[in-house]
ZAFIVEX-218767 format. One line per field, with one value per residue (C-alpha): x, y, z; residue in one letter. Coordinates in steps of 0.5 Angstrom, whole numbers, plus 500, padded with zeros to 3 digits. Each point is the difference from the previous one (the first is absolute). Layout:
x <- X_...
y <- Y_...
z <- Z_...
type <- A_...
END
This chain:
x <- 717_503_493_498_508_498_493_503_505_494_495_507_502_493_500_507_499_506_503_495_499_507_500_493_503_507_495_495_506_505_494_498_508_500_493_502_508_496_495_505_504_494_500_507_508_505_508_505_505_500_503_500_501_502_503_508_504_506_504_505_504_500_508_507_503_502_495_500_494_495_494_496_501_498_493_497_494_501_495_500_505_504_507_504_508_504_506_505_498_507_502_493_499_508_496_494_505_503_493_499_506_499_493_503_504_496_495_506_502_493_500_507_496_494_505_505_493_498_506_500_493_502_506_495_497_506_502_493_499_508_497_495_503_506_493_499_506_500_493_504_506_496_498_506_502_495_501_507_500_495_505_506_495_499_507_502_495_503_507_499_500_505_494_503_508_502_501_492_500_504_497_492_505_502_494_496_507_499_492_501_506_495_494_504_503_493_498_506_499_492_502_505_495_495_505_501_493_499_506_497_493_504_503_493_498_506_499_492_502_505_494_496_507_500_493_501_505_497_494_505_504_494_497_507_499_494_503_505_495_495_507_502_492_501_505_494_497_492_496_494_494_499_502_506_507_503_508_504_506_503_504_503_507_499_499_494_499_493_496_502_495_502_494_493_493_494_493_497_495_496_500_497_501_503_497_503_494_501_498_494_497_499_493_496_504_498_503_495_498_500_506_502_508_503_507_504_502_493_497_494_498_497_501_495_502_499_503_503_504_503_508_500_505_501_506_505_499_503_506_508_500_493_498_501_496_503_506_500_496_493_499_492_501_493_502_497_498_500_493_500_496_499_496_494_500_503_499_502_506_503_501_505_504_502_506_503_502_496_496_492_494_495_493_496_493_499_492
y <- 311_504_501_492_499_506_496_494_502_503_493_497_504_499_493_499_503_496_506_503_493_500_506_499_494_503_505_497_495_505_504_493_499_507_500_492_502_506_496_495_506_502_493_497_502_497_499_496_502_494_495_492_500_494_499_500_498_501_493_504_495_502_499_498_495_496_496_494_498_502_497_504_500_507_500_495_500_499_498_504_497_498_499_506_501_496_504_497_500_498_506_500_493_502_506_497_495_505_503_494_499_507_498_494_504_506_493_498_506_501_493_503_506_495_496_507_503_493_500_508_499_494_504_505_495_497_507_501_495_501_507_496_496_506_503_493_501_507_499_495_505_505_495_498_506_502_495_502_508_497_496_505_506_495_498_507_503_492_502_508_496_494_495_497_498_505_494_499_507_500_494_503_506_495_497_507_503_493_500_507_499_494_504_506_493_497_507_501_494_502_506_496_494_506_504_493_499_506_499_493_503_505_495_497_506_501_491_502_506_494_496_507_500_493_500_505_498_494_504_504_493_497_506_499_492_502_506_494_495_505_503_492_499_507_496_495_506_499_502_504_500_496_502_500_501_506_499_497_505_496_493_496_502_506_505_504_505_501_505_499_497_494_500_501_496_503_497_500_496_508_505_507_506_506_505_508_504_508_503_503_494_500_503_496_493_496_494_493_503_494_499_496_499_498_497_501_493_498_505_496_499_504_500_502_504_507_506_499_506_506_501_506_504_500_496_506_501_493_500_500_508_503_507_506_506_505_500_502_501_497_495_498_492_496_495_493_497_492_496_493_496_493_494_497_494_495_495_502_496_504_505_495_501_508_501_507_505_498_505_502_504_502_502_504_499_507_499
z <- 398_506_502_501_502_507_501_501_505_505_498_502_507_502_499_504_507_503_503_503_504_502_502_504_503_503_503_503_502_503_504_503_502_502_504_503_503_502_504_503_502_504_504_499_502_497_499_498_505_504_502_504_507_505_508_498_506_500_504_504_506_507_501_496_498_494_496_500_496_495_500_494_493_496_499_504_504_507_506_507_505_494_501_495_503_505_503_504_507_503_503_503_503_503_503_504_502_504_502_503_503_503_502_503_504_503_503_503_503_503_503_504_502_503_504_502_502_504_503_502_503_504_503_502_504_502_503_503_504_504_500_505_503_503_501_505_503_501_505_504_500_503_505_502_501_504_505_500_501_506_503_499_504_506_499_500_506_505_497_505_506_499_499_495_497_495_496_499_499_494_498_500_496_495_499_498_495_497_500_497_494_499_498_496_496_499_496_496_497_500_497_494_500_497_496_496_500_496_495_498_499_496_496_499_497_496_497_500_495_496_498_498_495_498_499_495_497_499_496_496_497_499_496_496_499_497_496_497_499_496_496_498_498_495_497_496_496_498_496_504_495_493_494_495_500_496_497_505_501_506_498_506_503_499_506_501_507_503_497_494_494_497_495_500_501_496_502_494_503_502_495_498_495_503_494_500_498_499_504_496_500_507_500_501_501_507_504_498_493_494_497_493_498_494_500_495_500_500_496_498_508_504_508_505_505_505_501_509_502_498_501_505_496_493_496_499_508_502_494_503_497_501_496_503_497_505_496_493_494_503_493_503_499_500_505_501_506_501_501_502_497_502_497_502_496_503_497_494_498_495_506_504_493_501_503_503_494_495_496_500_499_505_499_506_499_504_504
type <- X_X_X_X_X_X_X_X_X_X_X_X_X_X_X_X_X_X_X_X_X_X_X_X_X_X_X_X_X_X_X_X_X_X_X_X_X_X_X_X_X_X_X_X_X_X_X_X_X_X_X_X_X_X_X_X_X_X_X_X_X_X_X_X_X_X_X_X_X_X_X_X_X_X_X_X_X_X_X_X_X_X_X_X_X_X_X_X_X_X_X_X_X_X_X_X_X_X_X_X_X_X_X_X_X_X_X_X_X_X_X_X_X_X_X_X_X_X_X_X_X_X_X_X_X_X_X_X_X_X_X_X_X_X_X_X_X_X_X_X_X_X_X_X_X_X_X_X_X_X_X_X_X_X_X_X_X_X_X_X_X_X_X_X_X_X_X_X_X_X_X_X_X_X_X_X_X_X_X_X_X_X_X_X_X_X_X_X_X_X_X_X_X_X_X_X_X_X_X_X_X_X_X_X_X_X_X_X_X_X_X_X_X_X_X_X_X_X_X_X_X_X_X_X_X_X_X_X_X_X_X_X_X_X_X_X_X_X_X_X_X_X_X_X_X_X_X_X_X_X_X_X_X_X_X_X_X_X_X_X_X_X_X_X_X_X_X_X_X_X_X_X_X_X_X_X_X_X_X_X_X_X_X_X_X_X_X_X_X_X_X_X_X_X_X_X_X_X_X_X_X_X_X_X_X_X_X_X_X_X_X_X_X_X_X_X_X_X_X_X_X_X_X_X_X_X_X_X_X_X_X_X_X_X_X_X_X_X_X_X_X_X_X_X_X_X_X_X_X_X_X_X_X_X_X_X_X_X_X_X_X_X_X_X_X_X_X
END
């Protein structure tokens, strides 16, 4: 009986090969699994250390002032030149009312200088033209006395043999002295005519100089009215490409100084992936080589895409407190370097719905 009972066991064993398909089965799929990762490995690099990224800007006002008006809600999707903020422009319309007062201003003081340098130029041809007219008289004067110092030496040489009276003596004497202080008289007033004529051309100088003045002041306040003008348009902030509004932190009243960010806007409208590959895995990666990317929100979906640049330094290079492994305990820390990835499927809708933060997956297809 023991003996039929072990000779059905062994016909039951060799019936019953179950264990050694299974067996089979693990190893042949655990070798096709190993050799198949391995051959990918061979052609692919890949990391889930990546992430969504797009053009944020951050909407920053030129000046102060108080604001006046939101024109933005949280979210909402904006065009380029779409009015954002509005501030108070009072206290900038008050200022280019001023500049132009002051602009006003300096183009009247240049039309004094014109007229005070026309006036000067038509003394100095007022005080040119007495400098001839003594010059006329002093040629006449010349003349006169010439005659008279004539007269007086044949006077003086008839007077020796009492020819003549002594009174027509003394007149040809008279006739010469007053002939003489006429003449000294004449070019005294030459001589001051001369003087007053240089006095002129120097205050003609002095008003030409005056017009240089106001015509640089005229400059100098209509850069000033332009400077308002632009300060009162910074008053009216836009939006300088399209996209969407972040949450709004800014609310009407409220004083905001320039330079300050009031909230951001995203332009999501372009995006790509920023992937940080280790750096063993930089071997063989170049720019233009095939990717695919698998979002986390989109995980059945796959996304054309190329890898574009290298960043020039690694990610910890660029952080708020970088590793200094001059000091310390050298730890040797496999860094990460960031790669950026952008789509070429631009026409694929699916891309217009990834936003900036979100998670994905990279695959390198390595050539």
């Amino acid at each position: 009986m023991a003996q039929t009972n072990e000779t059905n066991n062994r016909n039951g064993k060799k019936r019953n090969p179950v264990f050694l398909i299974i067996l089979l089965i693990l190893i042949i799929g655990g070798g096709w699994f190993g050799i198949s990762k391995y051959i990918h490995s061979k052609h692919h690099e890949e990391t889930d250390d990546a992430q969504v990224s797009a053009d944020i800007i951050p909407v920053i006002p030129h000046v102060s002032g108080y604001v006046k008006q939101v024109m933005v809600h949280d979210n909402q999707e904006i065009k380029k030149g779409d009015t954002l903020v509005i501030l108070d422009d009072r206290d900038y319309r008050i200022k280019l009312e001023e500049a132009d007062a002051a602009f006003a201003t300096a183009q009247t003081n240049l039309g004094t200088a014109r007229a005070t340098t026309s006036a000067a130029r038509a003394n100095i041809a007022s005080s040119q033209a007495s400098v001839g007219t003594v010059d006329a008289q002093i040629e006449a004067a010349k003349v006169n006395l010439w005659r008279a110092s004539q007269d007086y030496d044949r006077y003086a040489n008839l007077i020796t043999d009492h020819s003549i009276t002594q009174q027509q003596y003394e007149q040809a004497l008279a006739a010469k002295q007053t002939a003489e202080k006429q003449l000294a008289i004449l070019e005294e007033q030459k001589k001051q005519a001369s003087q007053q004529t240089n006095v002129v051309a120097q205050q003609s100088n002095a008003t030409a100089q005056q017009i240089n003045v106001a015509n640089a002041a005229i400059r100098q306040k209509q850069v000033d009215v332009d400077a308002a003008r632009l300060n009162l348009s910074y008053t009216v902030i836009t939006a300088q490409q399209d996209g969407k509004v972040s949450k709004i932190n800014v609310q009407p009243g409220q004083f905001v100084q320039a330079g300050q960010a009031l909230f951001s806007l995203v332009h999501s409208t372009k995006v790509w992936v920023v992937a940080n590959f280790k750096e063993t895995q930089l071997n063989k990666m170049r720019e233009g080589q095939q990717v695919v990317v698998t979002a986390d929100a989109f995980p059945k979906h796959k996304f054309e895409a190329r890898l574009s640049s290298f960043s020039p330094a690694t990610g910890a290079t660029f952080a708020l407190l970088p590793p200094d492994n001059a000091t310390g305990n050298f730890v040797k820390v496999v860094q990460r370097l960031p790669v950026k990835i952008e789509f070429t499927d631009l026409s694929d809708s699916l891309v217009k719905k990834l936003r900036p933060g979100l998670n994905v997956s990279v695959d390198v297809h390595l050539d």
